[in-house]
N, CA, C and O atoms as a GROMACS GRO file, in nm:
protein
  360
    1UNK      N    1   0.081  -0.119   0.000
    1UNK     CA    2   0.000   0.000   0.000
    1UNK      C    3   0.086   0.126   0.000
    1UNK      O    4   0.057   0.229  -0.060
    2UNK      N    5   0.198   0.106   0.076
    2UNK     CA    6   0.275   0.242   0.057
    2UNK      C    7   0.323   0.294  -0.056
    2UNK      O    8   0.354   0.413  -0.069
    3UNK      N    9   0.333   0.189  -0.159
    3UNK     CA   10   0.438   0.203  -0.287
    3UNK      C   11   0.308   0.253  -0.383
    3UNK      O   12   0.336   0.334  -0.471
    4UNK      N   13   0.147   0.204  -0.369
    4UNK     CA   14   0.085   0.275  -0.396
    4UNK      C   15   0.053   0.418  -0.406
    4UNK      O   16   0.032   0.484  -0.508
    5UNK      N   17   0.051   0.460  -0.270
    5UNK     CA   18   0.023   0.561  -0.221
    5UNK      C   19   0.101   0.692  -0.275
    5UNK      O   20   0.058   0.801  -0.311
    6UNK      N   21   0.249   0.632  -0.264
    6UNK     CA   22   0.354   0.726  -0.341
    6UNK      C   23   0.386   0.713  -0.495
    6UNK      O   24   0.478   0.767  -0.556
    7UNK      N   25   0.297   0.636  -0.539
    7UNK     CA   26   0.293   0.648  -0.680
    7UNK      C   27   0.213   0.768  -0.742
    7UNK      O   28   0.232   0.844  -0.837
    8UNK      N   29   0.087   0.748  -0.621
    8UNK     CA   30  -0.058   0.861  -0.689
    8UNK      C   31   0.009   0.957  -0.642
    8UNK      O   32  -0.002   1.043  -0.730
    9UNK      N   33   0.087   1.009  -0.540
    9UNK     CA   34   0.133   1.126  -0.511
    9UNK      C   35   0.222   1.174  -0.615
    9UNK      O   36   0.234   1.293  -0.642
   10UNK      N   37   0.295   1.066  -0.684
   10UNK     CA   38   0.395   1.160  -0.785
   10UNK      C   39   0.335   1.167  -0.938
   10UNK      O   40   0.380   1.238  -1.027
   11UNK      N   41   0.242   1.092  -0.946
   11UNK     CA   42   0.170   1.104  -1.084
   11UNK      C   43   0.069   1.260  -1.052
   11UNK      O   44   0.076   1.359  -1.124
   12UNK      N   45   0.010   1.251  -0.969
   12UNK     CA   46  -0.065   1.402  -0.950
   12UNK      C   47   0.026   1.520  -0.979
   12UNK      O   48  -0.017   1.616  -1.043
   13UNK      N   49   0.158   1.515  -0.929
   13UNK     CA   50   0.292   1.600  -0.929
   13UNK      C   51   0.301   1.606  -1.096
   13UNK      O   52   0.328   1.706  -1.163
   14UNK      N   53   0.266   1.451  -1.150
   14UNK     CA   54   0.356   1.483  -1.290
   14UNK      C   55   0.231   1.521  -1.379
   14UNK      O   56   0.250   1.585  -1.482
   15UNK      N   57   0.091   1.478  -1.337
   15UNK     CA   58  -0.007   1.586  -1.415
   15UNK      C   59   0.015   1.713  -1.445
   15UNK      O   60  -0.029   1.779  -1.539
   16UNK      N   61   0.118   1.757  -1.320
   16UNK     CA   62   0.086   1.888  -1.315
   16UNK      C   63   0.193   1.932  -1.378
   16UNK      O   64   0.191   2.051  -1.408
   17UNK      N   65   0.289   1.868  -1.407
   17UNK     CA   66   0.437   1.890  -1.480
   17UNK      C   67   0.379   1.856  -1.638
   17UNK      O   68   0.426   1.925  -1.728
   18UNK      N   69   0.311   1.785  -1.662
   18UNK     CA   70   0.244   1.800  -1.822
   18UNK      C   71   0.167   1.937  -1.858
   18UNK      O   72   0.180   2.014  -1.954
   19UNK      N   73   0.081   1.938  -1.745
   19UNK     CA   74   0.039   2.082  -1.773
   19UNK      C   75   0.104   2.188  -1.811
   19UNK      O   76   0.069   2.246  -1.914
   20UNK      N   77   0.221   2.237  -1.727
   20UNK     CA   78   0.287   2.326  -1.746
   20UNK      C   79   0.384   2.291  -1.866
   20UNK      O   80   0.449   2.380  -1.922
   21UNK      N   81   0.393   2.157  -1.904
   21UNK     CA   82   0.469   2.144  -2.095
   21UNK      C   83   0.420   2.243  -2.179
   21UNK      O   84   0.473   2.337  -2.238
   22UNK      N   85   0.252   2.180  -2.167
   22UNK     CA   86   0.171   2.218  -2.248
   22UNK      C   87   0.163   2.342  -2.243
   22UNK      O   88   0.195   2.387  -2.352
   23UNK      N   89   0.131   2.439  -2.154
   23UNK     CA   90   0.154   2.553  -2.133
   23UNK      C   91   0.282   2.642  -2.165
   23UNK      O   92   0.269   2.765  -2.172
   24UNK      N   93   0.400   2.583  -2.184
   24UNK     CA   94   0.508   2.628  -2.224
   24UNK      C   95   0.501   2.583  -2.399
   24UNK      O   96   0.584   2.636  -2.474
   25UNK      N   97   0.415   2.500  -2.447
   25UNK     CA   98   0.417   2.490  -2.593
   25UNK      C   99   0.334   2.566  -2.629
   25UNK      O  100   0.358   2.606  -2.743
   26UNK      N  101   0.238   2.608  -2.583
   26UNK     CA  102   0.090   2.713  -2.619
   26UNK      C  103   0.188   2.847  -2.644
   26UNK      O  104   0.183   2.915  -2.747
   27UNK      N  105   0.304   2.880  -2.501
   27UNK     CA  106   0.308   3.039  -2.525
   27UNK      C  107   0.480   3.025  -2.620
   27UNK      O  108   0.545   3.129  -2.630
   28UNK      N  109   0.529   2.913  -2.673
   28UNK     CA  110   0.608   2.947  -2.766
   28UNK      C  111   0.751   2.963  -2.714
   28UNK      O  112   0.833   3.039  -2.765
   29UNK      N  113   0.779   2.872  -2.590
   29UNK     CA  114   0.935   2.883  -2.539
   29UNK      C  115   0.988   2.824  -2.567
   29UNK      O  116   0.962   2.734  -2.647
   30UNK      N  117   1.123   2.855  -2.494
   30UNK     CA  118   1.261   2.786  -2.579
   30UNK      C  119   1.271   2.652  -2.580
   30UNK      O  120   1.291   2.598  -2.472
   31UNK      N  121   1.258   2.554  -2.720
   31UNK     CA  122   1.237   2.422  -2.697
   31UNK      C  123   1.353   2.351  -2.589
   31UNK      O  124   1.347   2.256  -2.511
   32UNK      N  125   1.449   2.437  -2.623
   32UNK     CA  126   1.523   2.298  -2.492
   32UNK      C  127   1.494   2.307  -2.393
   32UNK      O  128   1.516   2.206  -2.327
   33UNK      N  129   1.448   2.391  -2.340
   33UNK     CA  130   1.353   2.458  -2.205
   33UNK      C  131   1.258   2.322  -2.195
   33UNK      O  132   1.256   2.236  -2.107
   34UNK      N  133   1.172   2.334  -2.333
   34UNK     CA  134   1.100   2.207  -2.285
   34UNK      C  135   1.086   2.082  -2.314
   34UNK      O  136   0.982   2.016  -2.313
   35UNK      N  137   1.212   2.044  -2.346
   35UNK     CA  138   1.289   1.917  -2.367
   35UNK      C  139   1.348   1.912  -2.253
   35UNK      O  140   1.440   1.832  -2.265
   36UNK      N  141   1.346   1.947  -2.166
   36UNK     CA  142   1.421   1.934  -2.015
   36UNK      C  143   1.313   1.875  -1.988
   36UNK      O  144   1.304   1.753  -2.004
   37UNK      N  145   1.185   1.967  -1.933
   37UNK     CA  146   1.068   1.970  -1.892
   37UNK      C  147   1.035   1.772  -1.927
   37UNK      O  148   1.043   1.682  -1.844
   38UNK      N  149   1.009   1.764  -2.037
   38UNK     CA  150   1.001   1.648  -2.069
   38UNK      C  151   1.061   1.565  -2.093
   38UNK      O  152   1.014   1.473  -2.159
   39UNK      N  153   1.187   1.565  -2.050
   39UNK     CA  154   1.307   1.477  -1.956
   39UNK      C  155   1.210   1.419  -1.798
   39UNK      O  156   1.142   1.320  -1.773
   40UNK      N  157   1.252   1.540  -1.720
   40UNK     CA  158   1.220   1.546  -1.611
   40UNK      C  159   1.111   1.472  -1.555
   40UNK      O  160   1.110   1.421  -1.443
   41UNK      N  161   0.967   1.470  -1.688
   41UNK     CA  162   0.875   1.444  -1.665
   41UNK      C  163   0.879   1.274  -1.698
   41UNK      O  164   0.825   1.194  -1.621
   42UNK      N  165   0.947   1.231  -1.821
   42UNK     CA  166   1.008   1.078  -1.826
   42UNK      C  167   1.066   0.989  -1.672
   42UNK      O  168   1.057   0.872  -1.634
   43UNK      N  169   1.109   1.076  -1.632
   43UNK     CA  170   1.216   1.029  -1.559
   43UNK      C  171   1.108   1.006  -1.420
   43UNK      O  172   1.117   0.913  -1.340
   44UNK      N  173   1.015   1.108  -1.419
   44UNK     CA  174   0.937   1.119  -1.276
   44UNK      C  175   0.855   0.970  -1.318
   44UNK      O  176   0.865   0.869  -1.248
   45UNK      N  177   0.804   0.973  -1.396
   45UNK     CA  178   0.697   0.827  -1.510
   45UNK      C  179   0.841   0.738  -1.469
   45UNK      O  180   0.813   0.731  -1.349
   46UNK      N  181   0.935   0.687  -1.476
   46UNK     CA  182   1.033   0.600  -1.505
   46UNK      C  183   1.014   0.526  -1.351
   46UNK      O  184   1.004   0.404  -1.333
   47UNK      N  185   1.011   0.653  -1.225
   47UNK     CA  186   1.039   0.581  -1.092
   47UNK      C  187   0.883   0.593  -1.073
   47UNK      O  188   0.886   0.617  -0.952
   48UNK      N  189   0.762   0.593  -1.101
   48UNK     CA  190   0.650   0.543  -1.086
   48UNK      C  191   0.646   0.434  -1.122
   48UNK      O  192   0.610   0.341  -1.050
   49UNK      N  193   0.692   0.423  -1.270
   49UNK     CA  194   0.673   0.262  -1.294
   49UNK      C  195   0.740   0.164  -1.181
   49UNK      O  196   0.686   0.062  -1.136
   50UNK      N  197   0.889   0.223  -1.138
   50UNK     CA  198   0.971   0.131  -1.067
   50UNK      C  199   0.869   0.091  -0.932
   50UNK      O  200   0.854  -0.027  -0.898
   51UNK      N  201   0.789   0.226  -0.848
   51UNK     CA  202   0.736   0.167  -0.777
   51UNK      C  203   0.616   0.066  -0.764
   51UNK      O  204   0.582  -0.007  -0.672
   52UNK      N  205   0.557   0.091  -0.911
   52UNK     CA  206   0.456  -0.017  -0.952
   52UNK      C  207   0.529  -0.172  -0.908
   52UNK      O  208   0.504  -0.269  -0.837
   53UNK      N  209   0.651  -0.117  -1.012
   53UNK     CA  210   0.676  -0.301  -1.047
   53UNK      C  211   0.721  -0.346  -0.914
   53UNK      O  212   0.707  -0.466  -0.891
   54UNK      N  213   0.779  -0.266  -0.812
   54UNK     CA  214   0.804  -0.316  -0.646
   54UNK      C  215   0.662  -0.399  -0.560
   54UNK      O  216   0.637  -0.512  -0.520
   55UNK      N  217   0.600  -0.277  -0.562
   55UNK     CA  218   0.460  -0.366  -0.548
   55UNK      C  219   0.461  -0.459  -0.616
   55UNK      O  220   0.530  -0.546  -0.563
   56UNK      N  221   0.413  -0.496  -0.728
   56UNK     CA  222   0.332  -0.614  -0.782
   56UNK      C  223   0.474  -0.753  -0.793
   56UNK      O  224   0.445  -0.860  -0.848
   57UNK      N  225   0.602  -0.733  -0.740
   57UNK     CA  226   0.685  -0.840  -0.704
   57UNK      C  227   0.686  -0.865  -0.563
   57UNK      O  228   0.756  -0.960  -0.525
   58UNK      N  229   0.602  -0.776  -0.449
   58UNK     CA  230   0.625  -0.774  -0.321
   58UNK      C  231   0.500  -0.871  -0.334
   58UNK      O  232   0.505  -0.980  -0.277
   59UNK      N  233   0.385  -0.831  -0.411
   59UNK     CA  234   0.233  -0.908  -0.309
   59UNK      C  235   0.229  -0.956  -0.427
   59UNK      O  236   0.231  -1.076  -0.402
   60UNK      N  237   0.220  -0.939  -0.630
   60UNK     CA  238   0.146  -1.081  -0.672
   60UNK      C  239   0.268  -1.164  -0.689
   60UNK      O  240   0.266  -1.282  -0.655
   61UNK      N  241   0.360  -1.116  -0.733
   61UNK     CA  242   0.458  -1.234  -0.779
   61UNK      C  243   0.474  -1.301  -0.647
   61UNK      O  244   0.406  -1.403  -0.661
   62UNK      N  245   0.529  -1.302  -0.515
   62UNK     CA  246   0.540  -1.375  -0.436
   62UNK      C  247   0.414  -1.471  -0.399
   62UNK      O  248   0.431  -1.590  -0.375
   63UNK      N  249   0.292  -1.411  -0.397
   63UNK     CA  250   0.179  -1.488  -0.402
   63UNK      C  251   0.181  -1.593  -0.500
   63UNK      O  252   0.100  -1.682  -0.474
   64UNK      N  253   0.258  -1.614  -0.623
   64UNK     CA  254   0.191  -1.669  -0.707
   64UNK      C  255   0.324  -1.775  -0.767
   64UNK      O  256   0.325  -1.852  -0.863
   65UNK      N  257   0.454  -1.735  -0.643
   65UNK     CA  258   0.573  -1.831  -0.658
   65UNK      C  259   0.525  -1.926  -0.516
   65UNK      O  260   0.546  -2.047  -0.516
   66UNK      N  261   0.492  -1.891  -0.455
   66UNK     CA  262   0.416  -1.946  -0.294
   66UNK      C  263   0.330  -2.032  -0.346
   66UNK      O  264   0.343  -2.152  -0.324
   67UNK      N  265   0.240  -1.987  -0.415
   67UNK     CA  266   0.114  -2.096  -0.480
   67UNK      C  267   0.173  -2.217  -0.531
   67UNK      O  268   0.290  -2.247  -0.558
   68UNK      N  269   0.024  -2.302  -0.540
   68UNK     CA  270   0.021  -2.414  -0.589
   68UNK      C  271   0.038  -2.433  -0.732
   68UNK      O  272   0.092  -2.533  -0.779
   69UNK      N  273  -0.012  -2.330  -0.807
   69UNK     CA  274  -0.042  -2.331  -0.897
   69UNK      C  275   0.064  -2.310  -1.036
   69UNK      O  276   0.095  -2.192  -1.046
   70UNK      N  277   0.115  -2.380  -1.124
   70UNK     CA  278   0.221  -2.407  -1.129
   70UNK      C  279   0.186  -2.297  -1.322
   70UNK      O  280   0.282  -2.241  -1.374
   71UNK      N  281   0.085  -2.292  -1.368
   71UNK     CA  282   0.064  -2.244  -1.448
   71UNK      C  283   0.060  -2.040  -1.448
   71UNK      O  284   0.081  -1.950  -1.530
   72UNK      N  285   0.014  -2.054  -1.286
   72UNK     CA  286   0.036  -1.893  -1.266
   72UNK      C  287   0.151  -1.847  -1.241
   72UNK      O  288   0.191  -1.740  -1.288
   73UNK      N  289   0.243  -1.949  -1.138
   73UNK     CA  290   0.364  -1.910  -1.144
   73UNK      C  291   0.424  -1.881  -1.259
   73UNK      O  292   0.512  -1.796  -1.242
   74UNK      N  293   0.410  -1.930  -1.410
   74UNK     CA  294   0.488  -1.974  -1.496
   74UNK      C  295   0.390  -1.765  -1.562
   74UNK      O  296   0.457  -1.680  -1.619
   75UNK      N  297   0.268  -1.750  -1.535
   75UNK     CA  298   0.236  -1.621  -1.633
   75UNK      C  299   0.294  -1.544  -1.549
   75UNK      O  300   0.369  -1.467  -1.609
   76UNK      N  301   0.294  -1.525  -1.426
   76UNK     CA  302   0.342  -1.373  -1.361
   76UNK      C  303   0.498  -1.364  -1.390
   76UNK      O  304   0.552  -1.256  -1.414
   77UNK      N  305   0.572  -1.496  -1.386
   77UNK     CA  306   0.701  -1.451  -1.436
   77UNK      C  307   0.701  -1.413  -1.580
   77UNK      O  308   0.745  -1.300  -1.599
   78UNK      N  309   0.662  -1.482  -1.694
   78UNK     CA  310   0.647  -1.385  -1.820
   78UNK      C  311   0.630  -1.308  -1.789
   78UNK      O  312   0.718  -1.223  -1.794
   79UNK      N  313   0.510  -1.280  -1.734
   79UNK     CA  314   0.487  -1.098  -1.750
   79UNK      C  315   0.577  -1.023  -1.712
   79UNK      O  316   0.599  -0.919  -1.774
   80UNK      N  317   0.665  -1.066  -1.579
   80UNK     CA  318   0.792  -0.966  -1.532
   80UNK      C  319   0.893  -1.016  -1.673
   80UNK      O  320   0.993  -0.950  -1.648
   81UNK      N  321   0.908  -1.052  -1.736
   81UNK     CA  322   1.008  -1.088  -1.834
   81UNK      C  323   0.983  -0.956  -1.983
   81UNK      O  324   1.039  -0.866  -2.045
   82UNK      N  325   0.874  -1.024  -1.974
   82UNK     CA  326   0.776  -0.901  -2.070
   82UNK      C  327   0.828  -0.772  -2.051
   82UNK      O  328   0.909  -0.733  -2.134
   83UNK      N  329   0.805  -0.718  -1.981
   83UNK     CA  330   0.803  -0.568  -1.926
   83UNK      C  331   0.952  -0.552  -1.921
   83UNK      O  332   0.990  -0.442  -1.961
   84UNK      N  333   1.033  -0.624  -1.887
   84UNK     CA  334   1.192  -0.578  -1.854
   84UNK      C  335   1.215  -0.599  -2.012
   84UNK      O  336   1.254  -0.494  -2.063
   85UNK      N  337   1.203  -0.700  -2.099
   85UNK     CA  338   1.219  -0.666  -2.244
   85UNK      C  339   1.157  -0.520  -2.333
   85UNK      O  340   1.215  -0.455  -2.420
   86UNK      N  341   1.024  -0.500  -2.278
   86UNK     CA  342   0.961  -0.387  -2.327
   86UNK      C  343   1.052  -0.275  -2.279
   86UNK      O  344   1.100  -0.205  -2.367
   87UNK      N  345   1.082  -0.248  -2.155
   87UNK     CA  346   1.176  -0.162  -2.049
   87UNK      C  347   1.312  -0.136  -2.188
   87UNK      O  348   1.336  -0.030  -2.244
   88UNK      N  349   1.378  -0.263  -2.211
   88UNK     CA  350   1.510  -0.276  -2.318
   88UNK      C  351   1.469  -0.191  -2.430
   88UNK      O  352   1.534  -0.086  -2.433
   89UNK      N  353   1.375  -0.204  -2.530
   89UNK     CA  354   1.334  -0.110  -2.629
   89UNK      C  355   1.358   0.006  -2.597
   89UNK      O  356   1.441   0.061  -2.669
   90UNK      N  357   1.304   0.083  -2.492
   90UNK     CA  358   1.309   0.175  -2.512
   90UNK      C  359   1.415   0.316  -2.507
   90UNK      O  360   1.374   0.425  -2.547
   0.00000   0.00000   0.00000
């Protein structure tokens, strides 16, 4: 719940850091000005995701290496496989 909690807190933060992009593209400033901006704003998105993926290896993946179930174990690890390949693309 905590890693939740501080996720919505920094995504509300980074709403508000899109806003003000957008607002700096409406009135016509200096693009590297807001190529920072949207650095900054990647980077804030980059450690949200990280705290997502902490959660969901703290409570489902351990739930689902604990389990019986030998077919879920086998999707939740794809899926963490998935995402760290998708993560590589980019």
């Amino acid at each position: 719940m905590k890693h939740a909690e501080e996720a919505a807190k920094r995504l509300r933060t980074i709403e508000g850091h899109i806003r003000g992009i957008q607002k700096m593209v409406d009135n016509g400033e200096y693009c590297i000005d807001i190529i920072r901006q949207i650095q900054a704003t990647q980077s804030a998105l980059n450690k949200v995701s990280q705290l997502v993926l902490e959660q969901h290896m703290h409570e489902c993946v351990i739930t689902a290496v604990r389990g019986e179930d030998a077919n879920e174990r086998e999707r939740v690890l794809s899926e963490i496989a998935e995402v760290y390949e998708a993560a590589m693309k980019v």
